[in-house]
VOPAGU-2260 file (C-alpha; in pm, 1 decimal, decimal comma):
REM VOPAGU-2260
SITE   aa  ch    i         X         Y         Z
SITE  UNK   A    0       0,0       0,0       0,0
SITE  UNK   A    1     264,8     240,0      79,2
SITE  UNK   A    2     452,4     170,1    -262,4
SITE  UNK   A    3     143,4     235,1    -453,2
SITE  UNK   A    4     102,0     592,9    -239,2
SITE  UNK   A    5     419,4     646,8    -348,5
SITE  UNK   A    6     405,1     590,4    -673,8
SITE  UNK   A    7      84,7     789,6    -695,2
SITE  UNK   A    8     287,7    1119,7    -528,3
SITE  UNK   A    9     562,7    1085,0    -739,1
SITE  UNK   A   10     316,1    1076,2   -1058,4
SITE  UNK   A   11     161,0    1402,8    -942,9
SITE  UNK   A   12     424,0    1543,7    -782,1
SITE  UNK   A   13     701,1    1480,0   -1084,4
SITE  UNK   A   14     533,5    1718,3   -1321,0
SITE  UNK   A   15     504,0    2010,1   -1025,8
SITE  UNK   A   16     914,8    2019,6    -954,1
SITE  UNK   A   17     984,9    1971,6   -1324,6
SITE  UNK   A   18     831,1    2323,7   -1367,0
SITE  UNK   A   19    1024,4    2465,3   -1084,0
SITE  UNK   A   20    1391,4    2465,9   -1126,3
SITE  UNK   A   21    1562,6    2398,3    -770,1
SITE  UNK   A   22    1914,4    2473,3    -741,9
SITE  UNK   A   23    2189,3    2224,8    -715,3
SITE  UNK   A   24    2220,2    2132,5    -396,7
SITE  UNK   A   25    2598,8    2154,3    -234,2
SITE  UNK   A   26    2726,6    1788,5    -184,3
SITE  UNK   A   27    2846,5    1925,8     203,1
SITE  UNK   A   28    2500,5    1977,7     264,9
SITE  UNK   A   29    2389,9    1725,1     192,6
SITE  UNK   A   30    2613,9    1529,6     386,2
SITE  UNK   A   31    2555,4    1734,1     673,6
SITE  UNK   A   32    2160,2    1667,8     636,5
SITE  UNK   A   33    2203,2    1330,2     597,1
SITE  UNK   A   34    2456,2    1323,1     953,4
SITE  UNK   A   35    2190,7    1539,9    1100,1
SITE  UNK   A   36    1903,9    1222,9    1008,7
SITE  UNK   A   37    2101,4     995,7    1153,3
SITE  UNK   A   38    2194,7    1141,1    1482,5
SITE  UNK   A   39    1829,3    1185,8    1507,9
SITE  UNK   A   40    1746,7     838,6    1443,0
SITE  UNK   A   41    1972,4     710,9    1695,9
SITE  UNK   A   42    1844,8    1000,3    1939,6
SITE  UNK   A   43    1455,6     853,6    1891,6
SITE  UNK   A   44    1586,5     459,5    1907,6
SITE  UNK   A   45    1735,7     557,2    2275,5
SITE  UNK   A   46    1433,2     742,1    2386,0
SITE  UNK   A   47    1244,5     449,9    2232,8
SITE  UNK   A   48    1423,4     248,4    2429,7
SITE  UNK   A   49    1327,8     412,1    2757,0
SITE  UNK   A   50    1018,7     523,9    2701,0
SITE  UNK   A   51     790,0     310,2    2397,7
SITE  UNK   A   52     609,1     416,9    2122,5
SITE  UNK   A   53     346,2     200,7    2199,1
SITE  UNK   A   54     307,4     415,1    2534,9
SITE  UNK   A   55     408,4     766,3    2394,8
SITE  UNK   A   56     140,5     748,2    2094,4
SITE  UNK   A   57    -189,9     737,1    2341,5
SITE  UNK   A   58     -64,1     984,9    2603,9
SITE  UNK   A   59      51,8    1227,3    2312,2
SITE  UNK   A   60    -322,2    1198,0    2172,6
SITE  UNK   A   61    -484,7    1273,0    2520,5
SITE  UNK   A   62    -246,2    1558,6    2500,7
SITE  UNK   A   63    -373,0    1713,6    2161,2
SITE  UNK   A   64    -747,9    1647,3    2241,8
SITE  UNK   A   65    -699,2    1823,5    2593,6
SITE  UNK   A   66    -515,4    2147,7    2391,5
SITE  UNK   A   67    -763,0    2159,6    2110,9
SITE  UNK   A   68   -1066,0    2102,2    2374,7
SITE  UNK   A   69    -929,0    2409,3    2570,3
SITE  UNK   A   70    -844,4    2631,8    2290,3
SITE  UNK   A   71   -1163,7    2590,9    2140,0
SITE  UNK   A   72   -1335,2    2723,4    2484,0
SITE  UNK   A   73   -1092,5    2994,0    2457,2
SITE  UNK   A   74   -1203,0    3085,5    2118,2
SITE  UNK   A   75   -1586,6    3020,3    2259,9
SITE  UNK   A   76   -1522,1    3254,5    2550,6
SITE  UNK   A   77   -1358,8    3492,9    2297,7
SITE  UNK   A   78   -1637,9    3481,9    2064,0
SITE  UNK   A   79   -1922,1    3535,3    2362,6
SITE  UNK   A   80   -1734,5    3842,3    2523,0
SITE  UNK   A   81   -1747,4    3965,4    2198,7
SITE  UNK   A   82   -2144,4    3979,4    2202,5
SITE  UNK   A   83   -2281,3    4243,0    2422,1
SITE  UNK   A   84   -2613,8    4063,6    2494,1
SITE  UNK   A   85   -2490,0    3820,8    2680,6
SITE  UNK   A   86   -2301,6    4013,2    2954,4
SITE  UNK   A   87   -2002,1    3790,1    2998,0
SITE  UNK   A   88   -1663,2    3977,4    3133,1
């Protein structure tokens, strides 16, 4: 499934970059960019090693439905104070 996806990005993508001409890219930087990927990758396999994925997944999406829950009543409260009717300060 994931070959066919990306297959199907590189046949609509392709055409896009061939319009826009990117410069030649340094071979340094890339080097550094690729050193940069892998010190990352060993970074997240020692912090996987502590501390799952399995257990970091859930607790990060309790985390993101707890911010978006509160900064919608923000923008709620926002919103109402905005309204004269209702009196809210």
């Amino acid at each position: 499934m994931a070959n066919l996806i990306s297959k199907f990005f590189g046949w609509v993508l392709t055409p896009i970059l061939n319009v826009i001409n990117f410069p030649v890219v340094p071979a340094e930087l890339v080097a550094v960019i690729d050193k940069l990927f892998e010190i990352l990758g060993n970074a997240m396999s020692v912090f996987n090693f502590f501390c799952p994925l399995s257990a970091v997944a859930p607790a990060l999406a309790v985390f993101l439905v707890i911010y978006a829950a509160y900064h919608a009543y923000l923008i709620t409260l926002w919103v109402l104070k905005k309204i004269p009717v209702f009196g809210i300060e």
